[in-house]
C-alpha positions in Angstrom: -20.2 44.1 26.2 -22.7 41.6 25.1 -23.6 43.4 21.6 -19.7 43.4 21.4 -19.2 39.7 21.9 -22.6 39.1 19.3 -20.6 41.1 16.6 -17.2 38.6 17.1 -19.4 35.5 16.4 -20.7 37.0 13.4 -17.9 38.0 12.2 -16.5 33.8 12.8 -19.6 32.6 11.5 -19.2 35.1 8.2 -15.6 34.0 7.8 -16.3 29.9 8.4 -18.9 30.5 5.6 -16.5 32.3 3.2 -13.9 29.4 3.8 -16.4 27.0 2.9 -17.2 28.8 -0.4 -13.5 29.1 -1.2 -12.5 26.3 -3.8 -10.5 23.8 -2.2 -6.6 23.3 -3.0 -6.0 19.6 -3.9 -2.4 17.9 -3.8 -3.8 16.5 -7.0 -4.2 19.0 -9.0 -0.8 20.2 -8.3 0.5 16.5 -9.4 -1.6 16.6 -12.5 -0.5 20.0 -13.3 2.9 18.7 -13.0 3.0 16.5 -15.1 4.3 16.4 -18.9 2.2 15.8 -22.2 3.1 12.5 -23.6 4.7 14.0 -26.4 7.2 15.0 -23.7 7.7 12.4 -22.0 8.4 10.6 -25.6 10.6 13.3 -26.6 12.4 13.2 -23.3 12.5 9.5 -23.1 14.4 9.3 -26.2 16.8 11.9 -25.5 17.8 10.5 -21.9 17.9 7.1 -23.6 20.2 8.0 -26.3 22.6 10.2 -23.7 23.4 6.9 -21.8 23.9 4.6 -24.3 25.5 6.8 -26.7 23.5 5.1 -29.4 21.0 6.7 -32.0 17.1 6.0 -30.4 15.0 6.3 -33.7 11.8 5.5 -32.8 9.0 4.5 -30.1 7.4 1.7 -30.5 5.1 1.3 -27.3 4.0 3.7 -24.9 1.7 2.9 -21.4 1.2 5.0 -18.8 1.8 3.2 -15.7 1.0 3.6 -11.6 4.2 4.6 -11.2 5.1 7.0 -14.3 5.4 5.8 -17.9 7.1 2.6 -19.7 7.8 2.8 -23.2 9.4 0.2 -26.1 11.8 2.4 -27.9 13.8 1.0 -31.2 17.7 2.2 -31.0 20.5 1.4 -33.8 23.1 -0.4 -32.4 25.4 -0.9 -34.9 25.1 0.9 -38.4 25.6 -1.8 -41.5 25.8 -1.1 -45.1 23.6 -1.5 -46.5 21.1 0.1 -44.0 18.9 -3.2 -44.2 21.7 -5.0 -42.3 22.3 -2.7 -39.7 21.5 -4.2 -35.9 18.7 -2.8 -34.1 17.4 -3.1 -30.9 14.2 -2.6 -28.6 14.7 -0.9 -25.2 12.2 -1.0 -22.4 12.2 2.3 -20.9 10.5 3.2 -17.7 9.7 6.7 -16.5 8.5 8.3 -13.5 5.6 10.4 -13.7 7.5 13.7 -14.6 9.2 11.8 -17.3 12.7 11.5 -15.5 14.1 7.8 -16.5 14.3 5.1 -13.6 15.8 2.4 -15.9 16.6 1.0 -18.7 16.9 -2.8 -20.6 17.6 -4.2 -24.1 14.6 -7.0 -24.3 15.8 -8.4 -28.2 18.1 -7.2 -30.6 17.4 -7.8 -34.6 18.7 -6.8 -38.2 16.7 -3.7 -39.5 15.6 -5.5 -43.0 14.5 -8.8 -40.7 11.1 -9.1 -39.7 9.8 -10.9 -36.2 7.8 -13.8 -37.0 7.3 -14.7 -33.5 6.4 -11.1 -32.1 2.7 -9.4 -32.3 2.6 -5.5 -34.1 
């Protein structure tokens, strides 16, 4: 009985070891696996963007990953002018959870295309 009780711990004590060797399965890794290249996300951004406002988003101006996802300055046309210098633009700021899903949406300034911003940086 005794040699048969010696092998059991072994065998625990052999299996505890192997457990401890075995690389360890992070929630992490799964979340960073997850989640999308920021070329998706842009991609993504703009598409969802332009599906709920029905308007053209033609490019990205700023992009910053966040704690809670992604926010990104995207430039839509709003209303299309001849000539194309005169048409109205706009910049939307665009957050993102981190699998690129959009959270919200707001216009923060609205310009002609031809008109440069003398009172904004970039």
């Amino acid at each position: 009985m005794a040699n048969t009780k010696n092998t059991s711990e072994a065998k625990t004590s052999r299996s505890s070891q192997e457990d401890d060797s075995a690389p360890e399965h992070r929630e992490d890794d799964d979340t960073v696996a997850d989640r999308p290249s920021p070329m998706e996300v842009l991609r993504q951004a703009r598409a969802q963007l332009a599906e709920l406002t029905g308007m053209t988003a033609e490019s990205v101006s700023s992009f910053t990953q966040t704690e809670d996802g992604w926010s990104l300055e995207v430039e839509v046309l709003e209303l299309e002018r001849v000539p194309d210098t005169m048409s109205l633009m706009a910049s939307y700021e665009v957050e993102l959870d981190p699998q690129g899903q959009l959270t919200g949406y707001r216009r923060v300034r609205r310009y002609e295309r031809g008109r440069a911003d003398a009172h904004r940086r970039g």
